[in-house]
Every structure is written in structure tokens, then in C-alpha cells.
PyMOL Python script that loads the backbone (N, CA, C, O; Angstrom):
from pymol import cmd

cmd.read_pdbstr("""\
ATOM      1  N   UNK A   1      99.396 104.430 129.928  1.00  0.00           N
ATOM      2  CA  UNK A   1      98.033 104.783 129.632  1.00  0.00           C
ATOM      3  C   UNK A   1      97.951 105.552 128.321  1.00  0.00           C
ATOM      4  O   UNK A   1      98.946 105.670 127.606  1.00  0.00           O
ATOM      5  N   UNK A   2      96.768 106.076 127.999  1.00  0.00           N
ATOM      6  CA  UNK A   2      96.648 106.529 126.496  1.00  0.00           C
ATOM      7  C   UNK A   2      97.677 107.649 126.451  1.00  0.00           C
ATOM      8  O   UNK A   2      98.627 107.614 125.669  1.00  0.00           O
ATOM      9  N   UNK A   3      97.426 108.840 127.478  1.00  0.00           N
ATOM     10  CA  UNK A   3      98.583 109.606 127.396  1.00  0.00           C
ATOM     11  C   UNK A   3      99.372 110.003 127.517  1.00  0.00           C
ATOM     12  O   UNK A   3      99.767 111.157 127.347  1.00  0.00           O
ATOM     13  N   UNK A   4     100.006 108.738 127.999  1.00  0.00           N
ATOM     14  CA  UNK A   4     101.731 108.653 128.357  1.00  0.00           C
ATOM     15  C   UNK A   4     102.669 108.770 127.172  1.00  0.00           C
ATOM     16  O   UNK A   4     102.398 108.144 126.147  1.00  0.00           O
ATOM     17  N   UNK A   5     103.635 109.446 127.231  1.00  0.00           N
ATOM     18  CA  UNK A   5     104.268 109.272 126.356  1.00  0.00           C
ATOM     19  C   UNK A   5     105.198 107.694 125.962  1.00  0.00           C
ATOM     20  O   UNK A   5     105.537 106.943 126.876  1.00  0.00           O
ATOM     21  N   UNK A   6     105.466 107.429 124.702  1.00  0.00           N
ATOM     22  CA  UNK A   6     105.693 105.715 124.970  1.00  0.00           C
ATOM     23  C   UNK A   6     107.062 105.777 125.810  1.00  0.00           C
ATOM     24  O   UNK A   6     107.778 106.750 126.046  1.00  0.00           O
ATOM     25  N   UNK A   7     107.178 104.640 126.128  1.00  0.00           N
ATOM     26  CA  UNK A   7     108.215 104.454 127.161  1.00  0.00           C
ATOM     27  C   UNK A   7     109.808 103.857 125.787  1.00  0.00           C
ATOM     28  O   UNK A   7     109.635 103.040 124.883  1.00  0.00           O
ATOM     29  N   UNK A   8     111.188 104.598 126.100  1.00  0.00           N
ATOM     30  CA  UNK A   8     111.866 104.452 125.570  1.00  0.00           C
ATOM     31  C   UNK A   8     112.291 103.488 125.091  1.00  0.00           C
ATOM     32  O   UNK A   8     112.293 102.733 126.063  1.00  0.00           O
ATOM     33  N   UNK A   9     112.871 102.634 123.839  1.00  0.00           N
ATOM     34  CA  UNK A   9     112.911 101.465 123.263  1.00  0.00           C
ATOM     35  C   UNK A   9     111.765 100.309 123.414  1.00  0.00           C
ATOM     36  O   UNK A   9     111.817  99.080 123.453  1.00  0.00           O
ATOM     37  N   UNK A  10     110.669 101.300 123.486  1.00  0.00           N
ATOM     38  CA  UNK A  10     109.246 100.183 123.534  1.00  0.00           C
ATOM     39  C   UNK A  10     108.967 100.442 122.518  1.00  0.00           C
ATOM     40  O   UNK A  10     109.396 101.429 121.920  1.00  0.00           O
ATOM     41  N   UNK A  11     107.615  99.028 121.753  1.00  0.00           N
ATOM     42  CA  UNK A  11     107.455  98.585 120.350  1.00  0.00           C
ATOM     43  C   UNK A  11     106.639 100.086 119.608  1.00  0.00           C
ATOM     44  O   UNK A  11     106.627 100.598 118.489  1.00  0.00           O
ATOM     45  N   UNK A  12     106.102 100.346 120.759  1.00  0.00           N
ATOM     46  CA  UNK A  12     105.243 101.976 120.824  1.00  0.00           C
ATOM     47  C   UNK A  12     106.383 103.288 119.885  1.00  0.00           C
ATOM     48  O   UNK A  12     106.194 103.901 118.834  1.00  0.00           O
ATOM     49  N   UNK A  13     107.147 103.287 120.533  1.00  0.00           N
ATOM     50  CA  UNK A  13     108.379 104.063 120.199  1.00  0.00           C
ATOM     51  C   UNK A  13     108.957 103.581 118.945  1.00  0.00           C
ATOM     52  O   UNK A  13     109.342 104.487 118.205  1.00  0.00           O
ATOM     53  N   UNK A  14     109.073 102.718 118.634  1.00  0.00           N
ATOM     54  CA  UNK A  14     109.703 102.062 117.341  1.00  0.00           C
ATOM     55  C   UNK A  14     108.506 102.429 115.875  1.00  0.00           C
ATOM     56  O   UNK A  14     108.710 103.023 114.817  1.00  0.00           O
ATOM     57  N   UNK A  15     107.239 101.753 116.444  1.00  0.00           N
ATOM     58  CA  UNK A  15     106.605 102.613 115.495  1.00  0.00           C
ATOM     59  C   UNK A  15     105.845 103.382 115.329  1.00  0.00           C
ATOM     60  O   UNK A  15     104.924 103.069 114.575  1.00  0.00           O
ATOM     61  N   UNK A  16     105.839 104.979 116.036  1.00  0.00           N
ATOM     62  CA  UNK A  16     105.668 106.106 116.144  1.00  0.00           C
ATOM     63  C   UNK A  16     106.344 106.818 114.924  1.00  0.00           C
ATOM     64  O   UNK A  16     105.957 107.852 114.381  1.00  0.00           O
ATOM     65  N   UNK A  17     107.769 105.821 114.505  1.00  0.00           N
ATOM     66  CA  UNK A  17     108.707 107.164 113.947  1.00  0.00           C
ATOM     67  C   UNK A  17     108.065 106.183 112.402  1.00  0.00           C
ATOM     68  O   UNK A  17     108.609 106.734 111.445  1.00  0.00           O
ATOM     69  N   UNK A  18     107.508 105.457 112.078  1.00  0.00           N
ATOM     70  CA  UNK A  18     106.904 104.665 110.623  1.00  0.00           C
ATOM     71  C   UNK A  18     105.854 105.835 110.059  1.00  0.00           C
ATOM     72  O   UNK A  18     104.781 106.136 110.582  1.00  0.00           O
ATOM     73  N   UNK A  19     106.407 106.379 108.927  1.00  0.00           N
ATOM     74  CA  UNK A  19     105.379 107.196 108.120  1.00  0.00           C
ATOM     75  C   UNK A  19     104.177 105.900 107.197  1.00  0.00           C
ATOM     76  O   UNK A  19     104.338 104.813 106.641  1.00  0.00           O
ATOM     77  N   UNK A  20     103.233 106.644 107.422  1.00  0.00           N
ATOM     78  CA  UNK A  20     102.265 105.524 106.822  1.00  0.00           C
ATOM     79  C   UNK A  20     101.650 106.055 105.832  1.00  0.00           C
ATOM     80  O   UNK A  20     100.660 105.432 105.449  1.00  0.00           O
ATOM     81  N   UNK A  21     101.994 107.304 105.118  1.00  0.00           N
ATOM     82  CA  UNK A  21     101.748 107.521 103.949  1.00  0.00           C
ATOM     83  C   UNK A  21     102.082 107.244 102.915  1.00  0.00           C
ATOM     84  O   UNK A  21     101.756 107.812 101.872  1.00  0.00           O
ATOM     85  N   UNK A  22     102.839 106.261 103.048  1.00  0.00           N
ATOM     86  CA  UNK A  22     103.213 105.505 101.612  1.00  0.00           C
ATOM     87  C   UNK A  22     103.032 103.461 101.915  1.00  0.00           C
ATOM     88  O   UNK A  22     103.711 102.553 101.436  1.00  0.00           O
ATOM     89  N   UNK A  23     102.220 103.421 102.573  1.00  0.00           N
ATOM     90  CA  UNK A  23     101.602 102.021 103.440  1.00  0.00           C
ATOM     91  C   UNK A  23     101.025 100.979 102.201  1.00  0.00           C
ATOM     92  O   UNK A  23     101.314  99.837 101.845  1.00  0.00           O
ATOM     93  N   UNK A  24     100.076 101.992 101.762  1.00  0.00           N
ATOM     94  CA  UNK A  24      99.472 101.577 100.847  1.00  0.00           C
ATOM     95  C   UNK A  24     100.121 101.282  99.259  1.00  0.00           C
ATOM     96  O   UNK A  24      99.682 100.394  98.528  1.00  0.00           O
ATOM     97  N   UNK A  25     100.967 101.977  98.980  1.00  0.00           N
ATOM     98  CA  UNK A  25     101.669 101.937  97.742  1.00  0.00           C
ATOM     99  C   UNK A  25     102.890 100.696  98.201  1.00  0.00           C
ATOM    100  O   UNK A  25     103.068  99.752  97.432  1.00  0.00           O
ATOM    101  N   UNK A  26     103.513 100.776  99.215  1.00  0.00           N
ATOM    102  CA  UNK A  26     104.011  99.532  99.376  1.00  0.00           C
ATOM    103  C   UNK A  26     103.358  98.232  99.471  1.00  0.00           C
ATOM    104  O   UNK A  26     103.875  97.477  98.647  1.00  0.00           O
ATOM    105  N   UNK A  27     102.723  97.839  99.928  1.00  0.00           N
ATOM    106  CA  UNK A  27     101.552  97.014  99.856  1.00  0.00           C
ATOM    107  C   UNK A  27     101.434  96.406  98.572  1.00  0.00           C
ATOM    108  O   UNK A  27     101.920  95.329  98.226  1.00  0.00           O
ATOM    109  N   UNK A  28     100.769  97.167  97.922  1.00  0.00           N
ATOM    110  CA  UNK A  28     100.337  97.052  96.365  1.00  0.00           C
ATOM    111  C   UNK A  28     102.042  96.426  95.611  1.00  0.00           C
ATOM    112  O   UNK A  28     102.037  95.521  94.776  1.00  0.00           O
ATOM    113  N   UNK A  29     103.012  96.915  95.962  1.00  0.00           N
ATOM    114  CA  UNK A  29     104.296  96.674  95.406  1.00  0.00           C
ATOM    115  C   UNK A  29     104.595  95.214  95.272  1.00  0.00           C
ATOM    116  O   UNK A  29     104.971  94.426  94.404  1.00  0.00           O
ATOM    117  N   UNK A  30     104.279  95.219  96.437  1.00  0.00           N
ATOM    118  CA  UNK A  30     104.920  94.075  97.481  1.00  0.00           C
ATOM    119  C   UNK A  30     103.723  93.060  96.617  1.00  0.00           C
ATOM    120  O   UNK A  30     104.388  92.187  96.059  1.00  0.00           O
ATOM    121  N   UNK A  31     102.778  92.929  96.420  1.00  0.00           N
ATOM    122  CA  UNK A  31     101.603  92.436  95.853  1.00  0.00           C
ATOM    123  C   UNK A  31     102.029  91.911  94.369  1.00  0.00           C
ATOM    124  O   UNK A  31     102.066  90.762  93.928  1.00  0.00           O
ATOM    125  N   UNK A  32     102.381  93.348  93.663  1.00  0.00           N
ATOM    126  CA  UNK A  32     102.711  92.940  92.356  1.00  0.00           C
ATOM    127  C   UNK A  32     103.851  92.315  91.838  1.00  0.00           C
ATOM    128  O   UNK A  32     103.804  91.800  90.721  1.00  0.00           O
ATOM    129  N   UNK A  33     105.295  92.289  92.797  1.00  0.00           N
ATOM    130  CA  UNK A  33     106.235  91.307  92.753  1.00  0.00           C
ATOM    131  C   UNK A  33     106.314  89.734  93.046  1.00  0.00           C
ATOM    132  O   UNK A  33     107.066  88.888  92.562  1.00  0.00           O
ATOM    133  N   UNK A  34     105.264  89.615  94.023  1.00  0.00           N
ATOM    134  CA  UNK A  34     104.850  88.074  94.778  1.00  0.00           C
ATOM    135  C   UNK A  34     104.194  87.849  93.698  1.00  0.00           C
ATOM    136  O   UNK A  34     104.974  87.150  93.052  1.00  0.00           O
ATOM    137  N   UNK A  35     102.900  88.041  92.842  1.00  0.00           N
ATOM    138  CA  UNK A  35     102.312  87.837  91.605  1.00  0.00           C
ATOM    139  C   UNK A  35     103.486  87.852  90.810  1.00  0.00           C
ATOM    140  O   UNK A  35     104.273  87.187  91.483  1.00  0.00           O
ATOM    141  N   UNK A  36     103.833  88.065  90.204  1.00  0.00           N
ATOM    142  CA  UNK A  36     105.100  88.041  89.040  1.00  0.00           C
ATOM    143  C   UNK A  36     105.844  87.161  89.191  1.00  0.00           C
ATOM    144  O   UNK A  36     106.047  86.361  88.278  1.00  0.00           O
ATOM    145  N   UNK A  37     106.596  87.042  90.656  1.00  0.00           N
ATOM    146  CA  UNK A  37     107.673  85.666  90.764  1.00  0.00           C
ATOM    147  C   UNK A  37     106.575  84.265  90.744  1.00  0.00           C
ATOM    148  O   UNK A  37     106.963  83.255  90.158  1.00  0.00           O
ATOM    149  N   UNK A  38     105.474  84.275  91.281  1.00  0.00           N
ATOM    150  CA  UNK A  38     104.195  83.079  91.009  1.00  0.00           C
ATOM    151  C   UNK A  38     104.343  82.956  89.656  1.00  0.00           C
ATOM    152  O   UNK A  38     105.214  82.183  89.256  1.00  0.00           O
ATOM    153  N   UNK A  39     103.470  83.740  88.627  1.00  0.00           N
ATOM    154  CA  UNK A  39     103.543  83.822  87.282  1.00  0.00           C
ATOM    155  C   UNK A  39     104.753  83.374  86.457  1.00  0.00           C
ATOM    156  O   UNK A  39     104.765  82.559  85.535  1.00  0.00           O
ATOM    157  N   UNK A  40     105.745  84.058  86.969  1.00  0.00           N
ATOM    158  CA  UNK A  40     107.149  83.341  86.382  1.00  0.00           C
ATOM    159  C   UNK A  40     107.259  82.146  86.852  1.00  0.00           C
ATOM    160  O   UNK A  40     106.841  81.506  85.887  1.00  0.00           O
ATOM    161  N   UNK A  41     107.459  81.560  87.458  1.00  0.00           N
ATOM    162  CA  UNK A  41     107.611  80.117  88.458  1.00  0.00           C
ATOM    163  C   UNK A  41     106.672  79.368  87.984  1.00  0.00           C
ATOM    164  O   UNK A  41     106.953  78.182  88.155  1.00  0.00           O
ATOM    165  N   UNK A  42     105.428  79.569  87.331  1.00  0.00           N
ATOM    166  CA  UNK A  42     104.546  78.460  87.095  1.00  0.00           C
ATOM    167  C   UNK A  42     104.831  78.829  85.357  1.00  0.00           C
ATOM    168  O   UNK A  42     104.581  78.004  84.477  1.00  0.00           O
ATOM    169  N   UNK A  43     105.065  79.407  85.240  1.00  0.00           N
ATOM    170  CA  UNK A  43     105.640  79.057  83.433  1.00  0.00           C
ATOM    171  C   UNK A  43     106.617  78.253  83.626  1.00  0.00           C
ATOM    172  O   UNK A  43     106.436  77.040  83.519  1.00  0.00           O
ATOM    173  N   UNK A  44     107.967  78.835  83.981  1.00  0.00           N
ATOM    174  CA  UNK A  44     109.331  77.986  83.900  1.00  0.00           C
ATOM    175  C   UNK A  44     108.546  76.648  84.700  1.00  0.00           C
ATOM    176  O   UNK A  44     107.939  75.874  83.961  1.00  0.00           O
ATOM    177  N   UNK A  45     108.548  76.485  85.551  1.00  0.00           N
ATOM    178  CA  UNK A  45     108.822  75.505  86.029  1.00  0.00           C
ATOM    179  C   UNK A  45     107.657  74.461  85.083  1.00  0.00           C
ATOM    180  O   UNK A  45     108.191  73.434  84.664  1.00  0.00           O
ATOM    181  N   UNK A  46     106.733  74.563  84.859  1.00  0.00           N
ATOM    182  CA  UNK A  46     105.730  74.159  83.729  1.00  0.00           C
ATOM    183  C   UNK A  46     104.583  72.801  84.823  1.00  0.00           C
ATOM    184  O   UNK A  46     104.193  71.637  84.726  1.00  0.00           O
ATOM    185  N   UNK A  47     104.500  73.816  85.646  1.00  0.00           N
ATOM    186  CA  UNK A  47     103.411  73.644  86.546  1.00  0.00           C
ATOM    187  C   UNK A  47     102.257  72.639  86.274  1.00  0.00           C
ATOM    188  O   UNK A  47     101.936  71.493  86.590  1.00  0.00           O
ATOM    189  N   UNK A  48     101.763  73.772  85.451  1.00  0.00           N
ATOM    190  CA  UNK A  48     100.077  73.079  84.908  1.00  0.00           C
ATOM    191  C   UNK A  48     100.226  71.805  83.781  1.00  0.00           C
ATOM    192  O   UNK A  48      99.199  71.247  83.393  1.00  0.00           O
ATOM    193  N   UNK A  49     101.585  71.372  83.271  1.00  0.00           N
ATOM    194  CA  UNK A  49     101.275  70.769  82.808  1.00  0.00           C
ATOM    195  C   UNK A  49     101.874  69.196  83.241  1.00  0.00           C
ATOM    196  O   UNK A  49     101.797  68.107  82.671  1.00  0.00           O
ATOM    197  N   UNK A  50     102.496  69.631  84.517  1.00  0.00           N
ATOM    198  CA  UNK A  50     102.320  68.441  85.730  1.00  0.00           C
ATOM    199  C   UNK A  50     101.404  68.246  86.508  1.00  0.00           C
ATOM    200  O   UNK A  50     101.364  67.166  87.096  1.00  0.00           O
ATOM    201  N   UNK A  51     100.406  69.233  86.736  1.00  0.00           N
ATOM    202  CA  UNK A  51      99.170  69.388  87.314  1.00  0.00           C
ATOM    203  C   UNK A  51      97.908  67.885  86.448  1.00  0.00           C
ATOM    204  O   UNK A  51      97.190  66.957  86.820  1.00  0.00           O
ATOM    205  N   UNK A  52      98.443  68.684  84.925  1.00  0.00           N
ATOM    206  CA  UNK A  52      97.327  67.787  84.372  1.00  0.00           C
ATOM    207  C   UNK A  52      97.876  66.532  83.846  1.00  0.00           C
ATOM    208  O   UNK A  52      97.148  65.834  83.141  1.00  0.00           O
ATOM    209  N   UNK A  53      99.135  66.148  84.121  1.00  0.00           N
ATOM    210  CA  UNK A  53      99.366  64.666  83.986  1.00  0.00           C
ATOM    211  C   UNK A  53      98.909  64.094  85.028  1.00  0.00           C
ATOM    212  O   UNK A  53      98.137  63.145  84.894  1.00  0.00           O
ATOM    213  N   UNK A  54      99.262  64.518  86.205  1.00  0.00           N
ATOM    214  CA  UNK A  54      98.974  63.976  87.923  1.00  0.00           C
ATOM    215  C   UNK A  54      97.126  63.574  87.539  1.00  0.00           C
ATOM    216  O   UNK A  54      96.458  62.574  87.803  1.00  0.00           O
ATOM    217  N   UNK A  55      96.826  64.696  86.916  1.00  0.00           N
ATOM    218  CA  UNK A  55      94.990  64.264  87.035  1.00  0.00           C
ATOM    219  C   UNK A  55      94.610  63.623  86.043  1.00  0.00           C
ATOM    220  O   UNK A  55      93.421  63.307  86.005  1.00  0.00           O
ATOM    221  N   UNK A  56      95.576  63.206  84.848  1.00  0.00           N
ATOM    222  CA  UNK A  56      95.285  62.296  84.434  1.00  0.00           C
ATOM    223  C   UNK A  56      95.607  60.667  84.435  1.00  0.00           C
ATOM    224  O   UNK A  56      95.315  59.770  83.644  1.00  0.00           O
ATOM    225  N   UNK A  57      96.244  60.691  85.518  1.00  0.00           N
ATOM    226  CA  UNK A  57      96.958  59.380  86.283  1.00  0.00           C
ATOM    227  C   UNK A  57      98.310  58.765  85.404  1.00  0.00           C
ATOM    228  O   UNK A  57      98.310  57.566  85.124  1.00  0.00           O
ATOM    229  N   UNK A  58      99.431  59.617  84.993  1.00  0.00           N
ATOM    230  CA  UNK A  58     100.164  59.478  84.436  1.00  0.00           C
ATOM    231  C   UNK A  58     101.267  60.039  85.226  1.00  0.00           C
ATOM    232  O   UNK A  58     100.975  61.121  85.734  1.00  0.00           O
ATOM    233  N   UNK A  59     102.432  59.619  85.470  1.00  0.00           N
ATOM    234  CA  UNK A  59     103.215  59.757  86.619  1.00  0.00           C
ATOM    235  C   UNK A  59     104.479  60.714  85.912  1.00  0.00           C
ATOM    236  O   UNK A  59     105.430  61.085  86.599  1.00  0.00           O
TER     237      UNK A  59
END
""", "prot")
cmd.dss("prot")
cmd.show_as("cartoon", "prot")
cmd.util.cbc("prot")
cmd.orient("prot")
């Protein structure tokens, strides 16, 4: 119930001990590396300019 204490090796207990004051700054991290490896990956790999052969019916 609400004020039970959590029961030992329950998911409750596991994250009780997660500080969430830094939640948000990870987040954002995690955000700006997934953007960057995208960004890198569609240069190298040269994405858009298989994009616009495909739409221009050129194989």
C-alpha cells in the first residue's frame, strides 16, 4: 500500500535509490549525442543525395 515500505529487491526498491536531480541534464545529453551521430551519418553516408536520385527516378 502507499505506506509500506517497498518490499526488498522490488522494482520500488531499485528505484528509490535513482537521484533525479540530474534527470533532466541527462536527457538533454542523451538528446544531443543521438542528434550528432544522425547529423554525422547523413553527411558521411551522403543520404540526401540518394534521397534525391530515388525521387528523381534514377537508381
Amino acid at each position: 500500500m502507499a505506506g509500506d515500505p517497498p518490499e526488498p529487491g522490488g522494482m520500488m526498491c531499485r528505484t528509490a535509490v535513482v537521484g533525479l536531480d540530474n534527470a533532466g541534464d541527462v536527457i538533454v545529453g542523451l538528446f544531443v549525442v543521438v542528434r550528432a551521430a544522425a547529423l554525422t551519418y547523413w553527411r558521411l553516408a551522403k543520404v540526401e543525395r540518394r534521397w534525391v536520385a530515388r525521387a528523381a527516378g534514377t537508381p
